[in-house]
SERO-4910 file (N, C-alpha, C, O; in steps of 0.05 Angstrom, whole numbers):
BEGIN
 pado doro    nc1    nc2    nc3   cac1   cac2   cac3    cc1    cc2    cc3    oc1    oc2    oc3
  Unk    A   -440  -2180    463   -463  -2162    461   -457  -2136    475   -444  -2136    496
  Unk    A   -466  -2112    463   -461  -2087    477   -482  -2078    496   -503  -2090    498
  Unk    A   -475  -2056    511   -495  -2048    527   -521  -2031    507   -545  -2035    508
  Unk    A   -512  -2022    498   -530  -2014    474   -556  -2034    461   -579  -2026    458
  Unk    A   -547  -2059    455   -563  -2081    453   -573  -2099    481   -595  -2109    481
  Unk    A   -560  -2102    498   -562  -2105    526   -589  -2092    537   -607  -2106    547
  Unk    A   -592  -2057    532   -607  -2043    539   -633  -2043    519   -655  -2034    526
  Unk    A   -627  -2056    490   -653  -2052    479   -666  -2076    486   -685  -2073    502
  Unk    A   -660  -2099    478   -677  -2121    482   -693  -2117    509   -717  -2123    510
  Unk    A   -674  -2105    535   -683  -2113    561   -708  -2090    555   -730  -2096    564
  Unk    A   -704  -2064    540   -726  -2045    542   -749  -2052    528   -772  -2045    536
  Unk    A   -746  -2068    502   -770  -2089    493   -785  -2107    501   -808  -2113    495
  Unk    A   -766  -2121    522   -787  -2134    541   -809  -2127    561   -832  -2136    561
  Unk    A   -796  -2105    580   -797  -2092    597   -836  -2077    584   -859  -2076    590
  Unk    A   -819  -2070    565   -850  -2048    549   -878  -2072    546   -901  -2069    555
  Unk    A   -867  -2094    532   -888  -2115    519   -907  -2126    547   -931  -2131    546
  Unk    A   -886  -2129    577   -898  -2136    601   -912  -2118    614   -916  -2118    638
  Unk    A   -919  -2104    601   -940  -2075    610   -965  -2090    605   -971  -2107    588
  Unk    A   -983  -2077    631  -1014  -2082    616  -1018  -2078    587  -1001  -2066    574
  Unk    A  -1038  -2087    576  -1052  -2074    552  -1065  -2049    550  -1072  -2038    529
  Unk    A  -1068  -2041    572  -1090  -2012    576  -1066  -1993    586  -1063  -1969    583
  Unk    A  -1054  -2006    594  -1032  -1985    603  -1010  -1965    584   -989  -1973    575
  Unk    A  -1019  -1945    582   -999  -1926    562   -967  -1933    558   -951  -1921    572
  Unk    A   -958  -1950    542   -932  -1961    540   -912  -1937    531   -921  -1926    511
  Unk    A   -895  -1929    538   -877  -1917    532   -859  -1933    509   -856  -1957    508
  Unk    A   -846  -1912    491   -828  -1923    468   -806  -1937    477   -792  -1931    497
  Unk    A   -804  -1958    459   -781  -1972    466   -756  -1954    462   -736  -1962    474
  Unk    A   -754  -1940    454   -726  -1928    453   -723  -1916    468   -700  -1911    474
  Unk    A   -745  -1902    487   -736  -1883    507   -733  -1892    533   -721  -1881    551
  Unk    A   -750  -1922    532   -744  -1945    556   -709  -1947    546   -693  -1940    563
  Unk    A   -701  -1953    529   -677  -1968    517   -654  -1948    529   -635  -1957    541
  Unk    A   -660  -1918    525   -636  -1898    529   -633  -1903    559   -614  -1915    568
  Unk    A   -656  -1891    574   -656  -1895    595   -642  -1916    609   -627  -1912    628
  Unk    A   -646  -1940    599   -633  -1964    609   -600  -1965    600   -582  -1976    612
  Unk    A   -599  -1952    578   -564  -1951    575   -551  -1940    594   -532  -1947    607
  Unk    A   -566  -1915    593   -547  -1893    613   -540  -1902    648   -520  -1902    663
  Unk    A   -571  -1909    648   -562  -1935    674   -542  -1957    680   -529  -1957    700
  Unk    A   -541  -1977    660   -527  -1991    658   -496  -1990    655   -482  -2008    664
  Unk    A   -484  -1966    640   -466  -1954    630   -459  -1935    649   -438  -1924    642
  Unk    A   -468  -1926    675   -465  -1914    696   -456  -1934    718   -435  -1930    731
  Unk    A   -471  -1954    721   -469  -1975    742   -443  -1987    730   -427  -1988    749
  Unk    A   -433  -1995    708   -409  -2014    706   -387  -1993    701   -365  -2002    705
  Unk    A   -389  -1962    691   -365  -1944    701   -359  -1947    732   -338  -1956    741
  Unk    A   -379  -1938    747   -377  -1940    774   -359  -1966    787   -340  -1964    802
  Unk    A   -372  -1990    777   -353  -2017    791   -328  -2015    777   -308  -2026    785
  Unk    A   -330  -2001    758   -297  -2005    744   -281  -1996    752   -258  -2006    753
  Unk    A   -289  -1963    763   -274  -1945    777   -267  -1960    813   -245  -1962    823
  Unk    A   -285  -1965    821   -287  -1973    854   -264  -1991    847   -242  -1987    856
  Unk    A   -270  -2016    829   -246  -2041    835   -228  -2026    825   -221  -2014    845
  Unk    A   -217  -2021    812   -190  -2003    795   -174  -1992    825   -154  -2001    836
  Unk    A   -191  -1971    832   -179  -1954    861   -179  -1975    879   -155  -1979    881
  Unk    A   -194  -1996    898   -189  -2018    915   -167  -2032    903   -146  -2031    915
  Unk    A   -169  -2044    883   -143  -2047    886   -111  -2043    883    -91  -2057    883
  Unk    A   -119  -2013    879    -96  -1998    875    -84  -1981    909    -64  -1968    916
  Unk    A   -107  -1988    920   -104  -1970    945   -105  -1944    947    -87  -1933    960
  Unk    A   -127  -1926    935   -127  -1913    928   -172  -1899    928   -183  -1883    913
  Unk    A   -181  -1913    948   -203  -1915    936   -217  -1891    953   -240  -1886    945
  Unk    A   -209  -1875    974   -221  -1851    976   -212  -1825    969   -228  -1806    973
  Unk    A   -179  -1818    955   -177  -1804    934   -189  -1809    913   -192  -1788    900
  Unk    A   -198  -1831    899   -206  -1840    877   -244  -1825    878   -259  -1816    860
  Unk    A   -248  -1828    906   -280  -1829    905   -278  -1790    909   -296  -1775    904
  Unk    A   -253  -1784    916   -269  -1748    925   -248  -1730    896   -243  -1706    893
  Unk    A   -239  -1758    876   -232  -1739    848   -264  -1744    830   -273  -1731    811
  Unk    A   -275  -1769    843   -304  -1773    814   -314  -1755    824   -314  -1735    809
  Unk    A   -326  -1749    849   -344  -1731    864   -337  -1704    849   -349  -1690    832
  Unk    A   -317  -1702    862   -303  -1677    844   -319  -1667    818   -338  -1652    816
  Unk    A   -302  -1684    794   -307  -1680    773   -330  -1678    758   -338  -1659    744
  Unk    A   -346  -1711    765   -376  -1708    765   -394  -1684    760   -402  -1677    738
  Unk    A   -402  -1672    785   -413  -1655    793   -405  -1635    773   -419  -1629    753
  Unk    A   -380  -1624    779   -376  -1600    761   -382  -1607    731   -397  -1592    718
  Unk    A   -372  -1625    722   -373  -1625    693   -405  -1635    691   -413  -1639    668
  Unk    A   -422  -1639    709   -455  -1634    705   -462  -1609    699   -481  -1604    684
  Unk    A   -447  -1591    708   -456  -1557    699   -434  -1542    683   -440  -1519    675
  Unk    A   -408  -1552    679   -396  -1540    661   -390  -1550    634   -381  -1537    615
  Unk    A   -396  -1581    635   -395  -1591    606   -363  -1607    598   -344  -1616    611
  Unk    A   -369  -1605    570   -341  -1617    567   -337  -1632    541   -354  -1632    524
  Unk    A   -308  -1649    536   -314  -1661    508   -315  -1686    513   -302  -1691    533
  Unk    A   -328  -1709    499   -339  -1734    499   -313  -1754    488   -294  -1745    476
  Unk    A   -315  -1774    492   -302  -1796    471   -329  -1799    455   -353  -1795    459
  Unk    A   -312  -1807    434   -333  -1831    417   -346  -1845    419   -365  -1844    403
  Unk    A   -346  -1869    443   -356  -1888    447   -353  -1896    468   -330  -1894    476
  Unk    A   -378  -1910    491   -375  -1911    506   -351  -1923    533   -348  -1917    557
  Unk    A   -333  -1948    511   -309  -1959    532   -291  -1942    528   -276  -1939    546
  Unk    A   -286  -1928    503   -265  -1900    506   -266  -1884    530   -249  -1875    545
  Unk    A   -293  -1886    528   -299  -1862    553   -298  -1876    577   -302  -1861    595
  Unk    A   -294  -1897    583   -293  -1913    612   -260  -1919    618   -250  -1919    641
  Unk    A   -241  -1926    587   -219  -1926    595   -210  -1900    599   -192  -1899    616
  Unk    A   -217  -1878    588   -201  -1849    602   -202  -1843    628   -185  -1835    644
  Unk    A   -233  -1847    629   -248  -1840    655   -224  -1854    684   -212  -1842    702
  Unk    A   -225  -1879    679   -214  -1894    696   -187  -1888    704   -177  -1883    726
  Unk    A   -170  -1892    670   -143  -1877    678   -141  -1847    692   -131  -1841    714
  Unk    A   -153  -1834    676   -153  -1806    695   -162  -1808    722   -145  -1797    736
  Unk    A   -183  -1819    739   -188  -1824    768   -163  -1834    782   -153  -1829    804
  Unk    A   -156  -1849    762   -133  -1864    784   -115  -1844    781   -116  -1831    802
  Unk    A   -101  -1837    768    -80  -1819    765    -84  -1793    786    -67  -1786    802
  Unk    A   -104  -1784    781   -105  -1752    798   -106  -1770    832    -96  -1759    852
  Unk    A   -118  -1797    834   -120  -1806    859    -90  -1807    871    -80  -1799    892
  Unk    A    -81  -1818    851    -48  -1831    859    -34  -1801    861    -12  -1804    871
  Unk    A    -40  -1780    857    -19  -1754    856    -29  -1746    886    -15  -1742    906
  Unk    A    -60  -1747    884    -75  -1740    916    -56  -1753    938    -46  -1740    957
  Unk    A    -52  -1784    934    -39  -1795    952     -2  -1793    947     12  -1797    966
  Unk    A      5  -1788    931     42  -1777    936     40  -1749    938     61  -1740    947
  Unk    A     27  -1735    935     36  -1705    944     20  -1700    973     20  -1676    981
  Unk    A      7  -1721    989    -11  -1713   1016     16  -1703   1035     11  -1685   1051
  Unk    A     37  -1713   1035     58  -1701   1061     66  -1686   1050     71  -1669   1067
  Unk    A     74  -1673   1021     90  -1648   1011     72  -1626   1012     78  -1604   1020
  Unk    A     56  -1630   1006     31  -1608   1006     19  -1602   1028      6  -1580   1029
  Unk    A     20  -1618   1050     -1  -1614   1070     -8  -1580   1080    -30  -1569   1082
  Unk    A     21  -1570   1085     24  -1542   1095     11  -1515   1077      3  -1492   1084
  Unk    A     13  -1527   1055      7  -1504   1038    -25  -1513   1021    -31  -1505    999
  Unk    A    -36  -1526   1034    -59  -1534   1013    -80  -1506   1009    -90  -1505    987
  Unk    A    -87  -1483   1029    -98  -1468   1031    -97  -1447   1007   -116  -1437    996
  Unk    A    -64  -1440   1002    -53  -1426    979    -63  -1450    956    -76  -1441    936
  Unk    A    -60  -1469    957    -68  -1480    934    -98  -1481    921   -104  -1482    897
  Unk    A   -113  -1479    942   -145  -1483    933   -146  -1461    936   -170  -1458    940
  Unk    A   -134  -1434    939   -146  -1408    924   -136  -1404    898   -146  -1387    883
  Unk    A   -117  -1418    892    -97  -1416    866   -113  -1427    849   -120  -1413    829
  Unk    A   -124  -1454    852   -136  -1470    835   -177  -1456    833   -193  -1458    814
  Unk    A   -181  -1445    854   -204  -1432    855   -215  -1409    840   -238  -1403    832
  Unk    A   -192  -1398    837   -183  -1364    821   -166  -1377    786   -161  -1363    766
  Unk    A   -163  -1392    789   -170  -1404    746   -179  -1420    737   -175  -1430    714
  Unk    A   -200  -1429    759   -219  -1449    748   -245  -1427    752   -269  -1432    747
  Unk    A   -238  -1410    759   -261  -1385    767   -270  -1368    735   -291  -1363    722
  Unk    A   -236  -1363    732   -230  -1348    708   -239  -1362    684   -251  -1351    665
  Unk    A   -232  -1396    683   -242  -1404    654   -264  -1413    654   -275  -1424    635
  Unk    A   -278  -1407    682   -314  -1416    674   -321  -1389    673   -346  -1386    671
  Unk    A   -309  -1366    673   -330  -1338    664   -312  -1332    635   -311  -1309    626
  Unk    A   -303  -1349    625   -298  -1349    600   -309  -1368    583   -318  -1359    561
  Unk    A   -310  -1402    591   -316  -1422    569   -339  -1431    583   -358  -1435    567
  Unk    A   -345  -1436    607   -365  -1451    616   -393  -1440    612   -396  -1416    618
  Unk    A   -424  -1458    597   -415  -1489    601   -397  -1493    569   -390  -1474    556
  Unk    A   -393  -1507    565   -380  -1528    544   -393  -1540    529   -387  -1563    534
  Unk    A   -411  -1539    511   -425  -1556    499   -412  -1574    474   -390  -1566    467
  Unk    A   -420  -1592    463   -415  -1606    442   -432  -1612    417   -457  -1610    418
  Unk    A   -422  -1616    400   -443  -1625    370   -467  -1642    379   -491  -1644    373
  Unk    A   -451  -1652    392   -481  -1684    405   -508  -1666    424   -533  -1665    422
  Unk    A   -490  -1655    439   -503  -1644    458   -504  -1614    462   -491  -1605    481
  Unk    A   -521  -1592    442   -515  -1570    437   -531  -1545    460   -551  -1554    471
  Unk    A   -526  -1528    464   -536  -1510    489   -546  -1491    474   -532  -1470    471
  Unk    A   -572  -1494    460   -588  -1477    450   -598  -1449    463   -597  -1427    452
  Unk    A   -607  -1454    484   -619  -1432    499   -607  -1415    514   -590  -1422    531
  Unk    A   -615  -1384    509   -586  -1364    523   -587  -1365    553   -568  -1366    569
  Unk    A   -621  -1365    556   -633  -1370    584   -611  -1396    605   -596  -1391    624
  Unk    A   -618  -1425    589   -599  -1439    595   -579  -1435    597   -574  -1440    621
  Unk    A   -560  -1428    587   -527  -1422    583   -529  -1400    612   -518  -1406    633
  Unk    A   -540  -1382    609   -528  -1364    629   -532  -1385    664   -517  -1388    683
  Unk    A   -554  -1392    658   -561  -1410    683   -538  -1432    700   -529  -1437    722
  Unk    A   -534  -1441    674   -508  -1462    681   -482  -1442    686   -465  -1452    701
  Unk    A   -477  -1421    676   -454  -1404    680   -459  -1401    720   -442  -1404    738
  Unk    A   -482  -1394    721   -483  -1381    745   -476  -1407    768   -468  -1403    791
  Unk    A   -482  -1435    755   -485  -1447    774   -457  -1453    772   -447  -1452    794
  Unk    A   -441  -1459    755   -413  -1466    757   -392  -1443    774   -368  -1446    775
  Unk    A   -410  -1416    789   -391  -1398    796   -406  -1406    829   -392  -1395    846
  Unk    A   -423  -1416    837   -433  -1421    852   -425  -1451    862   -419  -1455    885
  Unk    A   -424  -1462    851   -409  -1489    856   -382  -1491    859   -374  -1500    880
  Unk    A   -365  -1483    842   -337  -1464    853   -339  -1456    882   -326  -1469    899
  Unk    A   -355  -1434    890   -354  -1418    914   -348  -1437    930   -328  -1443    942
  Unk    A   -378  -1452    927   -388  -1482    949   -360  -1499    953   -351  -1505    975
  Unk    A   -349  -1506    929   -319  -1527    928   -293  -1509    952   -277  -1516    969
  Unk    A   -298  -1494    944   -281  -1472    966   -279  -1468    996   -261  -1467   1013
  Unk    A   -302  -1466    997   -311  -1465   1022   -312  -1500   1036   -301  -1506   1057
  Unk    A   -321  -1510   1026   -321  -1542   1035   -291  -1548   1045   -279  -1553   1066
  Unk    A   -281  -1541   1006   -242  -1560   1021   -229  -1545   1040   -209  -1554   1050
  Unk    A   -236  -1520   1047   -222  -1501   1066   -231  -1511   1095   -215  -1511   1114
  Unk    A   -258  -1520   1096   -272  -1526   1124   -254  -1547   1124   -235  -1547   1140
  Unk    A   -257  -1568   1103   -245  -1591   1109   -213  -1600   1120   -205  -1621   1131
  Unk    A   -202  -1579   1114   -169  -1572   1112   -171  -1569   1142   -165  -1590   1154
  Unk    A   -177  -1548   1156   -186  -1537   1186   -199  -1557   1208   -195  -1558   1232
  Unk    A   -218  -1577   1187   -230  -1599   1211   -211  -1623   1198   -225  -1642   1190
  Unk    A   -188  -1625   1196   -172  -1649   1191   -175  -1663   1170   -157  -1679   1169
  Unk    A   -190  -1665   1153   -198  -1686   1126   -165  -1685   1115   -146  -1669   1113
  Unk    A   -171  -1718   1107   -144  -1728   1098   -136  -1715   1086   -153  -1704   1072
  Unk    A   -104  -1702   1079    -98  -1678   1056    -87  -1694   1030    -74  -1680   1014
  Unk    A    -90  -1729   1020    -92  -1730   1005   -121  -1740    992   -122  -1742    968
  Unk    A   -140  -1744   1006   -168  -1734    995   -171  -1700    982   -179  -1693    960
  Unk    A   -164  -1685   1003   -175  -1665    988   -150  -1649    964   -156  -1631    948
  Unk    A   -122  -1661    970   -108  -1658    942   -116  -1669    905   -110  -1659    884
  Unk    A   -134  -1697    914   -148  -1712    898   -175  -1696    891   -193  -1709    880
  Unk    A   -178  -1676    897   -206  -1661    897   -192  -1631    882   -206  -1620    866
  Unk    A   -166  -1618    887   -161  -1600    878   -147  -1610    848   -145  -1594    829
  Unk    A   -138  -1638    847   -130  -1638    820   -153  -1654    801   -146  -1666    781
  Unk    A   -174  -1654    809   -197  -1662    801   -206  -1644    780   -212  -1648    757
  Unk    A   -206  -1618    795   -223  -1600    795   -205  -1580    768   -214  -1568    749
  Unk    A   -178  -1584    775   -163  -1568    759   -173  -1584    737   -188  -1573    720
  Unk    A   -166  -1620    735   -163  -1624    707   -187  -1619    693   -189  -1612    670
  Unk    A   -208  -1622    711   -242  -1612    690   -241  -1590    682   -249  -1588    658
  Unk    A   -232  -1566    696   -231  -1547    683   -213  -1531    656   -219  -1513    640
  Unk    A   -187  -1551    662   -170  -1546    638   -185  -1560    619   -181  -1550    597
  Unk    A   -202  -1580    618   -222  -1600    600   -233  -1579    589   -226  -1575    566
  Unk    A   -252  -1560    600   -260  -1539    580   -245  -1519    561   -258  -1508    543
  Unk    A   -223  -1515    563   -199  -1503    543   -193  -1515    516   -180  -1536    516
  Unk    A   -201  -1507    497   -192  -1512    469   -168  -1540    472   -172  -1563    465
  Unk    A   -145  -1528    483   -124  -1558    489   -134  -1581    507   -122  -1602    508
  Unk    A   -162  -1573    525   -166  -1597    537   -184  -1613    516   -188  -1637    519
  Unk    A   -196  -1598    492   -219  -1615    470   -192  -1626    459   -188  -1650    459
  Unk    A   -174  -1609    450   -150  -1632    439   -142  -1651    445   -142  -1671    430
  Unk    A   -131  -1651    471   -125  -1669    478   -138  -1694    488   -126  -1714    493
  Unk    A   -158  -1692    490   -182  -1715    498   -194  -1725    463   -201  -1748    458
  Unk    A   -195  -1708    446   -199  -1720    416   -170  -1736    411   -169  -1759    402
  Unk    A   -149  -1722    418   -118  -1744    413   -122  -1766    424   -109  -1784    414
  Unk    A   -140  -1775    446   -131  -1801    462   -147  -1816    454   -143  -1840    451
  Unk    A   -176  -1798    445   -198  -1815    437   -194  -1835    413   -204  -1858    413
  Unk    A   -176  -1821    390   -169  -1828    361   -147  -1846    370   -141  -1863    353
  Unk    A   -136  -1847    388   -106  -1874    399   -120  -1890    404   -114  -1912    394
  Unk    A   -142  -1890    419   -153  -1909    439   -171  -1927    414   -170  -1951    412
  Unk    A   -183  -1911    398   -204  -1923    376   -173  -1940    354   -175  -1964    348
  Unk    A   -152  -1927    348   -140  -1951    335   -135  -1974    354   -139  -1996    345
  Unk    A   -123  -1970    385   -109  -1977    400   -136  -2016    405   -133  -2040    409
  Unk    A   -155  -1999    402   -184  -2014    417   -206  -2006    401   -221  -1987    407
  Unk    A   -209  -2021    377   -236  -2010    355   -265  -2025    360   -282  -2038    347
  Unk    A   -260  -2014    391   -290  -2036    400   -319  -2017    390   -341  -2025    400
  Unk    A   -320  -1997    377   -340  -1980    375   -350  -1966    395   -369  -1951    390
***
C-alpha cells in the first residue's frame, strides 16, 4: 500500500469521526495534508538511519538544513514520484555529508575563501533564476516571485554570516563544509543542467525502480 492510500483511508476516517454538527473538512484536503506529513516523517527516518549508520549524521543534518530551507524559497526540479524523490534525496545527503567529512582536514584553513566563493555564485544564480518554479507548481504572481527573490538574497546573506561566525567560534569544519556543498549543490539545482540532470536520474531511477 502507498502513502498516498495510507493517507486517504486514514483521512476518511479521521473526517467521518467528527461530530455531526461539526463543519467536516474534505477528504482530500485532510488526505494531502496527511501525505505530506507522512512522506516527510519517513524521508526524515530514512535520511537520520542512512547517516547513523554511515557515520556521518551531523554533516548529514547541517547538508538537509542547508538545502531545505533554501530550496523553500528558491525552488527547484521535482522527481516524479515520491520514492524517486527519497532515493535522490538520500543519496545526495549522504554524499555532500561524506565530502563534508573527507575534505574537514584539507579545507580547514581556507574555508573562509570558500564560503565567499560559494556565496558570490549562488548570489549570482539566484539574481538570475531564483525562485524556480515547475509545471506542478507554477509562480503566478509577480508580487510573489519578486518576494521570494528577495528572500533567497537575504537568506544567502544570513548563510554567510552564520558559517563565518561559525568558522571563528570553532564549529566542526566538516559540518560546515557539508553546509557549503549543500548549498552549492541547490543552487546549481536551479541551472538548466541541474533540471537535466535530476530529470536524467529521475527517468534511470523510474526504469531502474517502477514503483510509481
Amino acid at each position: 500500500m502507498s502513502i498516498h492510500d495510507v493517507a486517504g483511508t486514514a483521512a476518511a476516517y479521521l473526517v467521518t469521526r467528527l461530530p455531526a454538527n461539526y463543519r467536516r473538512p474534505e477528504v482530500e484536503v485532510v488526505a494531502f495534508g496527511l501525505e505530506v506529513l507522512i512522506g516527510g516523517l519517513l524521508q526524515l527516518a530514512v535520511f537520520v538511519a542512512t547517516a547513523r549508520y554511515l557515520g556521518l549524521l551531523p554533516e548529514m543534518t547541517a547538508a538537509l538544513v542547508t538545502m531545505a530551507t533554501y530550496r523553500l524559497l528558491s525552488g527547484g526540479p521535482h522527481c516524479s514520484a515520491y520514492y524517486r524523490c527519497l532515493i535522490l534525496s538520500a543519496l545526495t545527503l549522504n554524499l555532500l555529508a561524506f565530502i563534508g567529512h573527507r575534505l574537514a582536514h584539507f579545507m580547514a584553513g581556507i574555508l573562509p575563501a570558500g564560503f565567499l566563493l560559494v556565496y558570490g555564485v549562488s548570489l549570482l544564480i539566484a539574481r538570475r533564476l531564483a525562485p524556480r518554479d515547475t509545471e506542478a507548481a507554477p509562480i503566478i504572481s509577480p508580487v510573489r516571485r519578486a518576494r521570494l527573490k528577495t528572500a533567497c538574497y537575504l537568506w544567502l546573506l544570513a548563510w554567510l554570516v552564520l558559517v563565518l561566525l561559525g568558522y571563528y567560534r570553532g564549529w566542526s569544519p566538516g559540518v560546515l563544509i557539508a553546509s557549503m556543498a549543500a548549498l552549492t549543490c541547490q543552487s546549481l539545482s536551479l541551472t538548466p543542467l541541474g533540471f537535466t540532470v535530476v530529470g536524467r536520474v529521475d527517468r534511470f531511477l523510474k526504469r531502474l525502480l517502477p514503483l510509481g
